[in-house]
C-alpha positions in Angstrom: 55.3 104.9 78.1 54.7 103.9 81.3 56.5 101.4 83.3 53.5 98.9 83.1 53.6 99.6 79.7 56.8 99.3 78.8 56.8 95.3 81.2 53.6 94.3 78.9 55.3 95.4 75.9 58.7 93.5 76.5 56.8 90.3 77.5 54.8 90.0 74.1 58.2 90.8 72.3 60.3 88.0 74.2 57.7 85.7 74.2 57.3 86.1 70.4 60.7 85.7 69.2 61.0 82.5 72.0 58.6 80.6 70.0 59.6 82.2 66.8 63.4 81.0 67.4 63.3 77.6 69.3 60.1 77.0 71.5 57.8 75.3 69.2 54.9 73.5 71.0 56.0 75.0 74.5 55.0 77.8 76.6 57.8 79.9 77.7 57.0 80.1 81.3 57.3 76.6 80.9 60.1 75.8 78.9 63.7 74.9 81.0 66.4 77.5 80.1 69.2 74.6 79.8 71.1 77.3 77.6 72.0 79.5 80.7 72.1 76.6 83.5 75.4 76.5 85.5 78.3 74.3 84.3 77.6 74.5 80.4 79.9 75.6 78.8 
């Protein structure tokens, strides 16, 4: 697999279980990772 490949594959698989686990009705370029954003604990 190349490198390209490999990018396109990893996209569909993260973009799949985004909306599978918590992105309903949003895109996820779109959706704010508050999860991750500094000072949460």
């Amino acid at each position: 697999m190349t490198a390209p490949e490999h990018r396109t594959e990893m996209i569909i698989r993260f973009s799949i279980w985004d909306q599978v686990t918590d992105a309903t009705g949003l895109t996820t370029a779109t959706r704010p990772r508050t999860d991750s954003a500094p000072g949460k604990p």
